[in-house]
BAFI-3210 file (N, C-alpha, C; in Angstrom, 3 decimals, decimal comma, padded with zeros to 6 digits):
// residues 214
n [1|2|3|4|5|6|7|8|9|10|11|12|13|14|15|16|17|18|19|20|21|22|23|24|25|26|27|28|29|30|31|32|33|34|35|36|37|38|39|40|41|42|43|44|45|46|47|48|49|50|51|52|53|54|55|56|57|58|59|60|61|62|63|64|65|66|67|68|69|70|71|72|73|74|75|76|77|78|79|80|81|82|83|84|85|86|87|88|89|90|91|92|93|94|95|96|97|98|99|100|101|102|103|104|105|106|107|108|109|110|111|112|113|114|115|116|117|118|119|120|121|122|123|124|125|126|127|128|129|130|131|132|133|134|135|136|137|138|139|140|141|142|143|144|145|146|147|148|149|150|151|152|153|154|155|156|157|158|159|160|161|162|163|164|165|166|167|168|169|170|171|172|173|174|175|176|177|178|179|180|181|182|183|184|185|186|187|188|189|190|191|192|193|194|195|196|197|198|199|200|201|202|203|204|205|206|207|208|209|210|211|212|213|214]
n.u [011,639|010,738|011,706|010,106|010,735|008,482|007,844|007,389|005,375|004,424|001,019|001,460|003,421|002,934|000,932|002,030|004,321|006,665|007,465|008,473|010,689|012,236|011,698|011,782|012,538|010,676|011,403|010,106|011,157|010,958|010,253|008,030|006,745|007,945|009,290|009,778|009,732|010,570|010,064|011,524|010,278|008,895|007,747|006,466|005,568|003,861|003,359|000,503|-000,484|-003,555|-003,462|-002,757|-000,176|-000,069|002,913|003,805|006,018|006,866|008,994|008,420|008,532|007,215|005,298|004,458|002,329|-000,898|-004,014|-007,376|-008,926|-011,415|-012,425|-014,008|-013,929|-012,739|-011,314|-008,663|-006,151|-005,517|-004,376|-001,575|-000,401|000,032|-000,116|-001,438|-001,301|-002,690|-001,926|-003,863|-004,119|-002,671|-002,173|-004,430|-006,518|-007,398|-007,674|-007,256|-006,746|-006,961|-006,052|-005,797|-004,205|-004,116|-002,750|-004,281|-005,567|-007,564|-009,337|-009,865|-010,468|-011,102|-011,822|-010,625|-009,965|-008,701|-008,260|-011,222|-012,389|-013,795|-014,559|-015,926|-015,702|-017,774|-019,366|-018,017|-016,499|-014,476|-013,130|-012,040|-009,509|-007,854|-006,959|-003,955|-001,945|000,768|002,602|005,454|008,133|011,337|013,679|015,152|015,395|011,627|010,665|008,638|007,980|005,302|003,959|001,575|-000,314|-002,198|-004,425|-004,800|-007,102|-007,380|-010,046|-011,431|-010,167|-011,160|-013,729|-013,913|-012,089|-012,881|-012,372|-009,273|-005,391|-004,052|-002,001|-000,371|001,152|002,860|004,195|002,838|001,704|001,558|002,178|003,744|002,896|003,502|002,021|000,437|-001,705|-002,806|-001,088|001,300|003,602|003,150|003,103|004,333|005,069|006,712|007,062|007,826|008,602|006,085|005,507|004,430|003,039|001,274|-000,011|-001,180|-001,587|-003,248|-001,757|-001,892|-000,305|002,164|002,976|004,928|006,834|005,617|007,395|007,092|009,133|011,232]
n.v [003,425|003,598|005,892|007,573|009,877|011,612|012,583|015,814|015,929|016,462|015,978|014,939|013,848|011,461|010,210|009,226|007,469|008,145|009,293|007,720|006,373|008,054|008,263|007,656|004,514|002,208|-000,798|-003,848|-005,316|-006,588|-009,541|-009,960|-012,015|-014,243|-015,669|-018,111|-017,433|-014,737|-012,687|-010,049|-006,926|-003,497|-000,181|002,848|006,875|009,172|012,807|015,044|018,300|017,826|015,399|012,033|009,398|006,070|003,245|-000,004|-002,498|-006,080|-008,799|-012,006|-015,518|-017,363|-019,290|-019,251|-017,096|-015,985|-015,509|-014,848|-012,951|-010,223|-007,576|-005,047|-005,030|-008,307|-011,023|-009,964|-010,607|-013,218|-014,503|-013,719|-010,586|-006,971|-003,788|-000,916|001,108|004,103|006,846|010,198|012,285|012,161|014,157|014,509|013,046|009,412|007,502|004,973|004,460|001,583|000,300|-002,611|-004,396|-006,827|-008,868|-008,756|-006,057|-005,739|-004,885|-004,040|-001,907|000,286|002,153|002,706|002,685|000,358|-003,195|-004,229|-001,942|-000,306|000,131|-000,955|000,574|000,848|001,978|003,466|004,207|002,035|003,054|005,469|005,475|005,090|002,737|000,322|-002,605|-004,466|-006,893|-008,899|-010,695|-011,467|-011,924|-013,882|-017,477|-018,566|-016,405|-013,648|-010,061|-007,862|-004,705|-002,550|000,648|003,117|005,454|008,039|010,550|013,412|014,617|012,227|011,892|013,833|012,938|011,817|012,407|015,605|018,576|019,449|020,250|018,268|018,237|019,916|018,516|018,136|015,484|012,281|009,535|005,431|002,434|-000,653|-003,142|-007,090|-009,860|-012,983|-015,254|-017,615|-018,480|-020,915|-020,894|-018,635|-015,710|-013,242|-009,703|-006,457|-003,241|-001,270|-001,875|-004,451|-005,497|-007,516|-010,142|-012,330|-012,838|-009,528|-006,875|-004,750|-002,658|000,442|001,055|000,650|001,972|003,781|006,355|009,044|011,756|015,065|015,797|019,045]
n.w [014,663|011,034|008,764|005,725|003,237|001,567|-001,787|-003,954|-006,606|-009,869|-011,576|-013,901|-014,288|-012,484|-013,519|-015,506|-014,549|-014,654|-012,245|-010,096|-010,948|-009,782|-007,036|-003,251|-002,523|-000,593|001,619|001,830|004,034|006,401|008,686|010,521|012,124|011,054|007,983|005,413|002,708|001,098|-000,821|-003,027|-002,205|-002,192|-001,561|-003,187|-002,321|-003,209|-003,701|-005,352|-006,212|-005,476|-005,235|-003,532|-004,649|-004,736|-005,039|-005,325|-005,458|-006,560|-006,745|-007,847|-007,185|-010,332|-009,794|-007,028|-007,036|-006,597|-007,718|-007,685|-006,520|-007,265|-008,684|-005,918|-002,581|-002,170|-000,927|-000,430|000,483|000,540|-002,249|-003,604|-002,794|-002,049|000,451|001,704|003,831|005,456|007,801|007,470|009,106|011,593|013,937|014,398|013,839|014,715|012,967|009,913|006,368|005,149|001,879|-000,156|-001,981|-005,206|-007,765|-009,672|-009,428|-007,668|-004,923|-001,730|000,121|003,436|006,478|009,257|013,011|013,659|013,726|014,530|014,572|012,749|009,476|005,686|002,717|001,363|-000,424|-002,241|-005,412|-007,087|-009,720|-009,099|-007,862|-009,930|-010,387|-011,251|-012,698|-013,227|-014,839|-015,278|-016,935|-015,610|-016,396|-015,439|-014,437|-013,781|-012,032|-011,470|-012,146|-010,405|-010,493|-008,964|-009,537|-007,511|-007,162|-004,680|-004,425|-002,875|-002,678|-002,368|000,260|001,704|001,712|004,438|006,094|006,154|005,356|004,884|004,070|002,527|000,753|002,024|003,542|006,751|008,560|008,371|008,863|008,709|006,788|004,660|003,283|002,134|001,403|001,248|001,887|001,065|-000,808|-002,499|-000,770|001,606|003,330|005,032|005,166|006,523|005,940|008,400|011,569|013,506|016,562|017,960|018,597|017,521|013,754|012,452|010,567|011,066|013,087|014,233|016,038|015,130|013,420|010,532|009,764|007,503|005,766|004,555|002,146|002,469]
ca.u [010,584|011,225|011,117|010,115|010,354|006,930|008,276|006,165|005,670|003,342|000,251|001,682|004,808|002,253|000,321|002,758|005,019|007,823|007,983|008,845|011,989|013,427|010,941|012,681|011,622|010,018|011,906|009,011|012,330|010,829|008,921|007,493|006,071|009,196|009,220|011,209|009,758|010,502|010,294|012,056|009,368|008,855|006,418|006,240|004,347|004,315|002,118|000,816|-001,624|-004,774|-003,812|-001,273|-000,013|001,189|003,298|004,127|006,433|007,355|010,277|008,079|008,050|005,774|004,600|003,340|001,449|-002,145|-004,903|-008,341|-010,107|-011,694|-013,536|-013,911|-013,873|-012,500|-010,599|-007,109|-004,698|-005,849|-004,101|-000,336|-001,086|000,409|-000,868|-000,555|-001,908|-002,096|-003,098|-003,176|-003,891|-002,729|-002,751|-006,165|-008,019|-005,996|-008,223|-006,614|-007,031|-006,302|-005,422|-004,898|-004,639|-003,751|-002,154|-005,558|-005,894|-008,860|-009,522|-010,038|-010,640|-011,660|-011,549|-010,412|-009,402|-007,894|-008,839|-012,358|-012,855|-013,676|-015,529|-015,427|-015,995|-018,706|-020,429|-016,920|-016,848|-013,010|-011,931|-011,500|-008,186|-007,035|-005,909|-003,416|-001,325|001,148|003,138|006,270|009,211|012,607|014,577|015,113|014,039|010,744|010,317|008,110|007,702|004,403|003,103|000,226|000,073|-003,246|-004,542|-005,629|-007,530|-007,619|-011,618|-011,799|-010,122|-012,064|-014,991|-013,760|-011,562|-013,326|-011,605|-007,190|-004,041|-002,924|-000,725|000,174|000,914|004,526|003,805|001,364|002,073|001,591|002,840|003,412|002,786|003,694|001,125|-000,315|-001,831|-003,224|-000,399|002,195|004,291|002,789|004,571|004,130|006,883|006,213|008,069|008,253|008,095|005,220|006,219|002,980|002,927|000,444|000,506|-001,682|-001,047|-003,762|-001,185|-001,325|000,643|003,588|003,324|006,373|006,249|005,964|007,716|007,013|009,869|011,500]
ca.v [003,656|003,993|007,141|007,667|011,181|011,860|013,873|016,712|015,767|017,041|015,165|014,581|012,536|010,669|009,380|008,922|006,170|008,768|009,666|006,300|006,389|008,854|008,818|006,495|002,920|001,776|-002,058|-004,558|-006,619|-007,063|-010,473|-009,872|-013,065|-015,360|-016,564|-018,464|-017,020|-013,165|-011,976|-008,355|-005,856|-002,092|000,600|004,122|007,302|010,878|014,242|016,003|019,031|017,143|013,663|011,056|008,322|004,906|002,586|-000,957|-003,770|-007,199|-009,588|-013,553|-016,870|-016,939|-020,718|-018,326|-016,243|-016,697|-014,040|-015,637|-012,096|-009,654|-006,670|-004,645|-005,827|-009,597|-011,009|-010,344|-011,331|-015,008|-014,055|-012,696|-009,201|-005,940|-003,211|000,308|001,905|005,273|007,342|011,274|013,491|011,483|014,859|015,065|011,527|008,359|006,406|004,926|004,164|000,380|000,088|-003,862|-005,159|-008,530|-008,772|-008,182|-004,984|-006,523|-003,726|-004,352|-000,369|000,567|003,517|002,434|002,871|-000,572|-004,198|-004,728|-000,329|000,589|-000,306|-000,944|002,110|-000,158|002,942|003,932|003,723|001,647|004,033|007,212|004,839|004,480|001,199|-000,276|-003,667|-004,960|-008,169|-009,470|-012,170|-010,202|-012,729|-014,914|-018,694|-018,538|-015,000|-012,291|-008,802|-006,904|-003,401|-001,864|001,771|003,482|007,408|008,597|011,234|014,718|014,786|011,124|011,630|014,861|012,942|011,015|013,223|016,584|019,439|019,821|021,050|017,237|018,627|020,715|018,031|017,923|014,049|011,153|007,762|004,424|001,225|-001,018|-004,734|-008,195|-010,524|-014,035|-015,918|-018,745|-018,637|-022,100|-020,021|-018,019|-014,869|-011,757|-008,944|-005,638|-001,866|-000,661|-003,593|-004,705|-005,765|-008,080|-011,832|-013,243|-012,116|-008,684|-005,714|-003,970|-002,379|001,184|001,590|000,531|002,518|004,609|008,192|009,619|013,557|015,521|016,678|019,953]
ca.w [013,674|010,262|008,552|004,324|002,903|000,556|-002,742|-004,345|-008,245|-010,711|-011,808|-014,935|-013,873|-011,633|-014,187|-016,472|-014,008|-014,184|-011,154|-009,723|-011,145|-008,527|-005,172|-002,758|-002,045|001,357|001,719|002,541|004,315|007,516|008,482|012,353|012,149|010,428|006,839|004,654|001,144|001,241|-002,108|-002,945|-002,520|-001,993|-001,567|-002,907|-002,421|-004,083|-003,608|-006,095|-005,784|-005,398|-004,940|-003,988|-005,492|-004,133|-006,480|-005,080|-006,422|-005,689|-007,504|-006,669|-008,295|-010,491|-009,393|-005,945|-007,891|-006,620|-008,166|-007,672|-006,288|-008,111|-008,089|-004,974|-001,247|-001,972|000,361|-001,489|001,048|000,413|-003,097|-003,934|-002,193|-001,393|001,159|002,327|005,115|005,807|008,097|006,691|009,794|012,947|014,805|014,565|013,068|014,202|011,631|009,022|005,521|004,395|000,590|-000,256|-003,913|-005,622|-009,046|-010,810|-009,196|-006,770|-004,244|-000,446|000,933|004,438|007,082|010,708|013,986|013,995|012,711|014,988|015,070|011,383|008,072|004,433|001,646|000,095|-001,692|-003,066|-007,060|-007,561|-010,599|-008,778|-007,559|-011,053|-010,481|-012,724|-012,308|-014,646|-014,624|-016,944|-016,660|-014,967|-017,299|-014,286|-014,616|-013,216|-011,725|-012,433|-011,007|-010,966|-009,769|-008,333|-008,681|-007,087|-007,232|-003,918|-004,792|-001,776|-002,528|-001,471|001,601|002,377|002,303|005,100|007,229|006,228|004,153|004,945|003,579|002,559|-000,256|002,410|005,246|007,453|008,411|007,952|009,523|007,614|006,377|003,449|003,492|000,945|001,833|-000,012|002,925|000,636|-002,135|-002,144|-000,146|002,468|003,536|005,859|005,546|006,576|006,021|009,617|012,581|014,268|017,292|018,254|019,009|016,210|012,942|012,417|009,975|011,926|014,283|013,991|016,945|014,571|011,797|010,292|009,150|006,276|005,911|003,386|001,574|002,492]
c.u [011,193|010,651|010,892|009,397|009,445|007,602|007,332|006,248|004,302|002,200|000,326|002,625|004,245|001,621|000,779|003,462|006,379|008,689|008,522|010,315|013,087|012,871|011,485|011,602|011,863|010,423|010,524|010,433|011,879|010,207|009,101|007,169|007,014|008,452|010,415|011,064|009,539|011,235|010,373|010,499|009,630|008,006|006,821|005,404|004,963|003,086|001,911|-000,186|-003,241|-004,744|-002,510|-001,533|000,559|001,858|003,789|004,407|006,820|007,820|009,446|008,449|007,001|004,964|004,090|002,364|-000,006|-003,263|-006,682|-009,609|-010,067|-012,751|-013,764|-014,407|-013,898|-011,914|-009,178|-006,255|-004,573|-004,440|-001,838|-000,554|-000,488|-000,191|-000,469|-001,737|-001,286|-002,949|-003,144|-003,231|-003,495|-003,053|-003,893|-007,013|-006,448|-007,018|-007,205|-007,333|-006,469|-006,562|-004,720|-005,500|-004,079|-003,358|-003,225|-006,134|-007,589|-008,242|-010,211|-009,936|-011,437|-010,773|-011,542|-010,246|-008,222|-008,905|-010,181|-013,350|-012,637|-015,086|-015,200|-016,328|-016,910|-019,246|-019,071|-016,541|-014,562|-012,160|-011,957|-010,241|-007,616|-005,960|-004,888|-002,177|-000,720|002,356|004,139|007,400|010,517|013,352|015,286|014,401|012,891|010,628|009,680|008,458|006,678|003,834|001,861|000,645|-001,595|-003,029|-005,069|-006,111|-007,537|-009,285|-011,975|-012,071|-010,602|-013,480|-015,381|-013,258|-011,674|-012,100|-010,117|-006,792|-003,566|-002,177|000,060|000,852|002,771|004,599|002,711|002,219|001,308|002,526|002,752|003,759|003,091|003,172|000,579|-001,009|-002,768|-002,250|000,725|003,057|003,801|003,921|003,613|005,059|005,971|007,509|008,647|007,792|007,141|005,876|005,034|003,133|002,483|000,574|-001,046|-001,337|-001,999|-003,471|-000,554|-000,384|002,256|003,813|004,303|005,749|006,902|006,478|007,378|008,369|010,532|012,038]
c.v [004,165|005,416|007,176|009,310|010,912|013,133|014,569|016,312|016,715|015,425|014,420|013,126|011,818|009,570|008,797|007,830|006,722|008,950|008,561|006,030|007,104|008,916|007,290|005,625|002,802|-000,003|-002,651|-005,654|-007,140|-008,374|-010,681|-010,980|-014,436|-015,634|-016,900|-017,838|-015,297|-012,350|-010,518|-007,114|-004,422|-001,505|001,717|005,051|008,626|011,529|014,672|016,925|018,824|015,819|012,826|009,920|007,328|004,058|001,516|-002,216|-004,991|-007,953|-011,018|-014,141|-016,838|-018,107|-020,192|-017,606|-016,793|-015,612|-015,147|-014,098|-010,946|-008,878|-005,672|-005,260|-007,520|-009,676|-011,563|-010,849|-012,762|-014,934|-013,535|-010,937|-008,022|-004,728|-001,933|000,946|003,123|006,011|009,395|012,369|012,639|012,595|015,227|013,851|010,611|006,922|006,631|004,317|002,333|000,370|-001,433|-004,417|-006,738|-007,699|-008,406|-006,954|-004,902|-005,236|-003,626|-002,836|-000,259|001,435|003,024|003,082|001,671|-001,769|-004,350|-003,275|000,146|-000,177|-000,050|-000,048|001,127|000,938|003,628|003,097|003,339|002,971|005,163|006,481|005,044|003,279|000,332|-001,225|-003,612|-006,153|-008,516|-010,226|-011,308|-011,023|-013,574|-016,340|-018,413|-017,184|-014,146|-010,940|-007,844|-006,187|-003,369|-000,819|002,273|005,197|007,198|009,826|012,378|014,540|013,257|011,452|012,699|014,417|011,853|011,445|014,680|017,435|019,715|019,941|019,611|017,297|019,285|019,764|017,748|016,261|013,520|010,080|006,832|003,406|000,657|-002,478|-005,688|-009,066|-011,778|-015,205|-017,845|-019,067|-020,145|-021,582|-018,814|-017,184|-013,891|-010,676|-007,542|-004,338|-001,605|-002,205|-003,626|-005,962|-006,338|-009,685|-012,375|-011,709|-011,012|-007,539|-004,342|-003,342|-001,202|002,062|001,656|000,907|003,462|006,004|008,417|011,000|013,879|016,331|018,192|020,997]
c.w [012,372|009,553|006,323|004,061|001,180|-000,338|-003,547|-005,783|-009,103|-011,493|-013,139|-014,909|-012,854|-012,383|-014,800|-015,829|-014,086|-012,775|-010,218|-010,047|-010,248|-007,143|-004,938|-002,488|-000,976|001,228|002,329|002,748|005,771|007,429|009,984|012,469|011,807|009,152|006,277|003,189|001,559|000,290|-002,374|-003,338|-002,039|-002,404|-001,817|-002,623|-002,476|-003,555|-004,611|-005,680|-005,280|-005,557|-004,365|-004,076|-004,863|-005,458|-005,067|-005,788|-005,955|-007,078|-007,037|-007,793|-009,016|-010,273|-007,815|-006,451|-007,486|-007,075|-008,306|-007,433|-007,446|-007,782|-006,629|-003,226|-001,638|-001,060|-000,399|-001,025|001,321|-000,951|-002,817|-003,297|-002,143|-000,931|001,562|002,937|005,789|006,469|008,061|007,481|011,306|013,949|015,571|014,753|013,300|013,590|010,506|007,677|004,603|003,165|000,535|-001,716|-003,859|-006,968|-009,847|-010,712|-008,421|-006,195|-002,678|-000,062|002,244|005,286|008,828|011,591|014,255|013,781|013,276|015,348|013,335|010,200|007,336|003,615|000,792|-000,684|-002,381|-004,295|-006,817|-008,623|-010,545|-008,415|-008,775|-010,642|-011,493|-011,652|-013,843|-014,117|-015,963|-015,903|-016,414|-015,740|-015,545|-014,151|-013,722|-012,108|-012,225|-011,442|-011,492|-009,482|-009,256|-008,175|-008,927|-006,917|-005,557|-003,639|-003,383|-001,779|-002,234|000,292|002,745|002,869|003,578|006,034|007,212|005,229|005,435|003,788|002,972|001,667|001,067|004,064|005,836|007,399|008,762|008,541|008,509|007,787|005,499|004,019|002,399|001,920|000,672|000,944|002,253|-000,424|-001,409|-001,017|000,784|003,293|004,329|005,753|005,141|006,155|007,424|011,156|013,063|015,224|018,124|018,345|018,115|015,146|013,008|011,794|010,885|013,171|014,357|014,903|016,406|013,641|011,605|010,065|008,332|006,424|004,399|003,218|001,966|001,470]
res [x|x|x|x|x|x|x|x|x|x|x|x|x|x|x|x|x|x|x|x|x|x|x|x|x|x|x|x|x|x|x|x|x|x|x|x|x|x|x|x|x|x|x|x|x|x|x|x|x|x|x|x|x|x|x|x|x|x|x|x|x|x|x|x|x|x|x|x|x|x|x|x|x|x|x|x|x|x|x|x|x|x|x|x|x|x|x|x|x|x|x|x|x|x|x|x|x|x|x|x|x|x|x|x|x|x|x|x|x|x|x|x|x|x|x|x|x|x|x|x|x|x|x|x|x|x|x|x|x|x|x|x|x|x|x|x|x|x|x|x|x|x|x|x|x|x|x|x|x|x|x|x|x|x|x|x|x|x|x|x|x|x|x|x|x|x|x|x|x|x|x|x|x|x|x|x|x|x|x|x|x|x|x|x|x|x|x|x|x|x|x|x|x|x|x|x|x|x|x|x|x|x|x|x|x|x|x|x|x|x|x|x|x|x]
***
């Protein structure tokens, strides 16, 4: 199981895209499933006093590039995609939180147990996430590389797993996903393995752990 240490920042260098520059990257190199297109991605994620932050990047073609959804609960992983799933008290709640965007900053959110044991945050307003995407040319014929970085706010996830310490948490389990299941190129590649027969990200038996920092 893989392991990714969670660094403490200030809400400033969160917003700002600072902090990204030094919290380590989560490799999306796995593909449980086999592919041949497995474009360089990675997932981060920071603390700050009242929120954390994911940041996720991916290096594709940009002739894969598929962005068609929009708005909240599409179905993005038709789309160019990336995903993170977390779940923030396993001790206690082993529901998890799915987080799945597209390049337009489309917004797929829901609160599980696992893919056929959960539901979607339909009365949840998108820009408490602060969603932001951005996209440019790596000077590479035909390549781009674009972000997704998302707020996850502490008073969200209170109103979902009740009032905790999650500034204050040892570990959290999770995963980060690169996903485009309708793009020219169809891909699966996960952070930590899923070790499952058909393809399924819904497998929180295989999720990694996060530490917080010491």
């Amino acid at each position: 199981m893989r392991e990714y240490t969670v660094i403490k920042t200030d809400s400033a260098a969160a917003e700002s895209g600072r902090v990204w520059e030094i919290a380590p990257a989560a490799p999306l190199d796995v593909a449980p499933w086999g592919a041949d297109y497995r474009p360089v991605s990675y997932g981060q994620l920071v603390c700050t006093d009242t929120d954390f932050w994911v940041h996720m990047v991916s290096v594709e073609k940009k002739a894969n590039i598929r962005a068609v959804a929009t708005g909240i609960h599409p179905e993005v992983w038709l789309d160019s995609a990336m995903e993170m799933f977390l779940m923030p008290i396993p001790d206690e709640d082993s529901r998890y939180i799915n987080l799945e965007f597209n390049t337009q900053g489309a917004l797929y959110v829901g609160v599980r147990h696992g893919r056929a044991d959960g539901h979607l945050l339909t009365e949840t307003d998108i820009n408490i996430f602060q969603i932001r995407n951005t996209m440019e040319e790596t000077g590479e014929k035909g390549m781009v590389r674009w972000t997704v970085t998302c707020r996850i706010p502490f008073a969200f996830l209170e109103q979902h797993y009740g009032k905790h310490d999650f500034a204050g948490f040892r570990t959290m389990r999770g995963n980060f996903y690169k996903c485009g299941d309708q793009t020219p190129e169809p891909h699966l590649l996960v952070w930590n393995m899923i070790d499952y027969p058909k393809p399924d990200f819904h497998r929180p038996e295989f999720f990694g752990t996060f530490k917080s920092e010491k």
